[in-house]
GUBADREN-608135 format. One line per field, with one value per residue (C-alpha): residue number from 0; residue in one letter; y, x, z. Coordinates in Angstrom, 2 decimals. Layout:
seq = (NUM	...)
type = (A	...)
v = (Y	...)
u = (X	...)
w = (Z	...)
! end
This chain:
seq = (0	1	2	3	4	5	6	7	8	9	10	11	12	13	14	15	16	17	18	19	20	21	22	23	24	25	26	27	28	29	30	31	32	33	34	35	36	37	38	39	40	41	42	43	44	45	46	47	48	49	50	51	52	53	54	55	56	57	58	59	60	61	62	63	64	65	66	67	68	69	70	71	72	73	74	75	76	77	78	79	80	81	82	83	84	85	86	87	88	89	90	91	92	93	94	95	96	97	98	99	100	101	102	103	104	105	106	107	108	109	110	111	112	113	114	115	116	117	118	119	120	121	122	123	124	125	126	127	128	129	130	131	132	133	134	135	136	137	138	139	140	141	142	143	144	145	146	147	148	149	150	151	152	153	154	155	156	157	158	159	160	161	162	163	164	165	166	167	168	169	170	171	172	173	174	175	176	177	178	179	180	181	182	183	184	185	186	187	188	189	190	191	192	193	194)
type = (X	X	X	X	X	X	X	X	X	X	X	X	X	X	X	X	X	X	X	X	X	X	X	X	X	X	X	X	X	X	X	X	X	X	X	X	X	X	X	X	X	X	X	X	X	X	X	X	X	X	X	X	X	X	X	X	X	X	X	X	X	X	X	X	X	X	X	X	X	X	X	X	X	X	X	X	X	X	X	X	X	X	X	X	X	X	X	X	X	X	X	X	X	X	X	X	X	X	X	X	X	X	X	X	X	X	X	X	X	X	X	X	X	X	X	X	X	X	X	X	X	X	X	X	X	X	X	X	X	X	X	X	X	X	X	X	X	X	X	X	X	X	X	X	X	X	X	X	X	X	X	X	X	X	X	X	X	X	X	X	X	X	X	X	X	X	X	X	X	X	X	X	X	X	X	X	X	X	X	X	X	X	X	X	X	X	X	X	X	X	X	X	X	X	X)
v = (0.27	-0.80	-2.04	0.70	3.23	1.45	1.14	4.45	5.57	3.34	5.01	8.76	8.43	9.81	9.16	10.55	7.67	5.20	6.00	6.26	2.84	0.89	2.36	1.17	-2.36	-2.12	-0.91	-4.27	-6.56	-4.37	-4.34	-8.34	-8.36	-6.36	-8.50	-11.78	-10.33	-8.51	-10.67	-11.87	-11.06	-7.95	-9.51	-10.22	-7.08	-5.34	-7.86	-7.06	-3.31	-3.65	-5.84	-2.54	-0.03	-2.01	-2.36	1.51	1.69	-0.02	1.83	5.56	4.32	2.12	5.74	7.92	5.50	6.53	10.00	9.94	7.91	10.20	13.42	11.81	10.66	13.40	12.40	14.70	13.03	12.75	15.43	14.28	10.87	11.59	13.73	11.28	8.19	10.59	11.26	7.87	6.95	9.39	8.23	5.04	5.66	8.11	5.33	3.08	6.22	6.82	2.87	3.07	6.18	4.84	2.23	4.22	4.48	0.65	-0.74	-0.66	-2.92	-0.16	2.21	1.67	0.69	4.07	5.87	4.29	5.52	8.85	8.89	8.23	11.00	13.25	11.70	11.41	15.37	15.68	13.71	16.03	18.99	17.94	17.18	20.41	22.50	20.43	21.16	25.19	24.76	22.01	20.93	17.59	18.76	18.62	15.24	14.07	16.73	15.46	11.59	12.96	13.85	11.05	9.12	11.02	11.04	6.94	7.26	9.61	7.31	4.12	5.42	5.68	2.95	0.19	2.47	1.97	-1.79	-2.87	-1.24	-2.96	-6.36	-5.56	-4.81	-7.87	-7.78	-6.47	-8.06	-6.23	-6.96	-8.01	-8.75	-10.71	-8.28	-6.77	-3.00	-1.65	1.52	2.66	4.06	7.62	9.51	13.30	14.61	13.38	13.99	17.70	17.72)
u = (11.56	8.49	6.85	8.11	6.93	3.81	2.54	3.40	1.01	-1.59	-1.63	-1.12	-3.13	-0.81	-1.00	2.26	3.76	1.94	2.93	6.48	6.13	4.95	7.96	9.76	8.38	8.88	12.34	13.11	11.89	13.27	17.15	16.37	15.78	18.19	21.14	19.52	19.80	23.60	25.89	22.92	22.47	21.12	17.60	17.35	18.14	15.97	13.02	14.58	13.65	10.00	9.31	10.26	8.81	5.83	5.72	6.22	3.14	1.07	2.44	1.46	-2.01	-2.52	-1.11	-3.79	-6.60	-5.08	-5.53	-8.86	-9.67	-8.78	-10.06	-13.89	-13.12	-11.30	-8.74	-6.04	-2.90	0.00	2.70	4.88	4.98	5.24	8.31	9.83	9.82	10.05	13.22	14.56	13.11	14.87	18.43	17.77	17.10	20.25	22.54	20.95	21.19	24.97	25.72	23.72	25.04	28.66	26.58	23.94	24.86	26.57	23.43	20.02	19.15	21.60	20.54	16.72	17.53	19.40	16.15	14.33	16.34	16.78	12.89	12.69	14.83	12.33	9.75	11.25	11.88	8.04	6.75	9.44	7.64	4.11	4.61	5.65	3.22	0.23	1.36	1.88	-1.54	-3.58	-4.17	-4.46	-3.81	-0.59	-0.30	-2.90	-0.83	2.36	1.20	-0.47	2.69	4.56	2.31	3.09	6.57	5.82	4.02	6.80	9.39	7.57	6.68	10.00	11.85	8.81	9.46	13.14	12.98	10.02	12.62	15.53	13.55	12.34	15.84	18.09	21.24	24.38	27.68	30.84	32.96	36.12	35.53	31.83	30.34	26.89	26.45	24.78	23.06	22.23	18.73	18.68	16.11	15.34	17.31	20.66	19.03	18.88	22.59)
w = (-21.82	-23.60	-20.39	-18.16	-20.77	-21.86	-18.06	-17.35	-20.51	-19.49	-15.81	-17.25	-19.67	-22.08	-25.94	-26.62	-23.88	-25.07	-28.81	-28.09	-26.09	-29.05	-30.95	-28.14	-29.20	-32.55	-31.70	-30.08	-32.70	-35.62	-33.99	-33.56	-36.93	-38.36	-36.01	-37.82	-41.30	-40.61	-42.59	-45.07	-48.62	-49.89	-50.85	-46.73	-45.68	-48.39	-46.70	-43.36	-44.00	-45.77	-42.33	-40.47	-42.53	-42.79	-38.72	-38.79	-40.56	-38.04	-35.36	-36.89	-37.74	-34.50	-33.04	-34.97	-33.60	-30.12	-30.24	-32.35	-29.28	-26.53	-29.03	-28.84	-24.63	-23.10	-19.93	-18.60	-18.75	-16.21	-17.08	-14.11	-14.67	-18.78	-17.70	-16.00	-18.18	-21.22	-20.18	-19.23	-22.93	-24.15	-22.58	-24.08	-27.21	-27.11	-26.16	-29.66	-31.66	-30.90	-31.21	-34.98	-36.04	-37.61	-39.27	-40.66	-44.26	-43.96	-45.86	-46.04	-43.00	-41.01	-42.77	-41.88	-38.16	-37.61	-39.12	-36.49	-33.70	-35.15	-34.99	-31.68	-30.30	-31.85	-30.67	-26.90	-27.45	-28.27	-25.44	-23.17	-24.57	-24.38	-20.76	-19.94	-22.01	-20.79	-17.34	-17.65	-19.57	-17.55	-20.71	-22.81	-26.46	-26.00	-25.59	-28.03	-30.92	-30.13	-30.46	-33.46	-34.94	-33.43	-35.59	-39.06	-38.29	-38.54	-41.21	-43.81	-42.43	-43.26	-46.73	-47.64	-45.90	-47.42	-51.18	-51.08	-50.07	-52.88	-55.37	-53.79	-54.27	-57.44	-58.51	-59.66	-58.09	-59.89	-59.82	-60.38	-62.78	-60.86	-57.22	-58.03	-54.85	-55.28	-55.74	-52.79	-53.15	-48.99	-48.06	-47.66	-45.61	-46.48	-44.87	-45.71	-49.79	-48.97	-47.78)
! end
């Protein structure tokens, strides 16, 4: 999907594709990741997740220089071909999603990995709805918004996912009492706090 979606950016000159291509990426590396860390210990997966959150925060900012790019040298991007790969993108990532989502509150390896996917549903929604509103209004804004916010939606979820894993690291591991397992407190995004 990365290479499918990231050539398809490159010739529609889409931000938004090209954002959600490099997530794409990112995606593959941080399920490898979170596979190799799965039965580790609870320092590993708390490293497993700053990785992650950390690569999250490259791909917002490397997004930001994208659009600040195509802001200062203006192209009108392809809302046919952005409609068409947005929405194979966004089959994909609907298939990870729905595989994550039992195991999203598992740990925080899961629960960072399901954040991720969750994150790109939105952002294969935006890149759905900047293709059609740049095509009613022969327009590139669209595109270069929705990247935009694409990109901040990296950056909040990156903020919190590196936050919770320095604290999990910085934390020394508890052992109960009886059974000698570590207490495991899962990562929670903002939504699930405001439920």
């Amino acid at each position: 999907m990365f290479v499918l979606e990231g050539g398809a950016g490159l010739l529609a000159h889409s931000t938004s594709l090209l954002a959600d291509a490099l997530d794409m990426l990112g995606d593959a590396l941080v399920y490898g990741f979170s596979l190799f860390v799965l039965a580790r210990s609870i320092r590993w997966q708390a490293g497993a997740a700053l990785v992650k959150g950390s690569f999250m925060l490259l791909l917002g900012l490397g997004v930001l220089a994208e659009a600040m790019y195509k802001i200062l040298h203006p192209v009108m991007p392809s809302a046919e071909i952005m409609g068409v790969v947005g929405g194979i993108a966004l089959v994909a990532n609907l298939i990870c999603f729905l595989l994550l989502f039992r195991h999203r509150a598992d740990n925080l390896n899961m629960s960072s990995t399901w954040l991720c996917s969750r994150n790109d549903l939105i952002a294969n929604v935006g890149v759905l709805t900047a293709a059609g509103v740049s095509y009613i209004l022969t327009s590139r804004w669209p595109d270069i918004v929705v990247g935009v916010v694409i990109a901040g939606l990296f950056l909040s979820s990156a903020f919190n996912v590196i936050r919770q894993s320095v604290g999990a690291l910085l934390t020394p591991v508890i052992a109960r009492p009886q059974t000698g397992k570590p207490i495991h407190i899962p990562i929670q995004d903002e939504q699930s706090k405001k439920r």
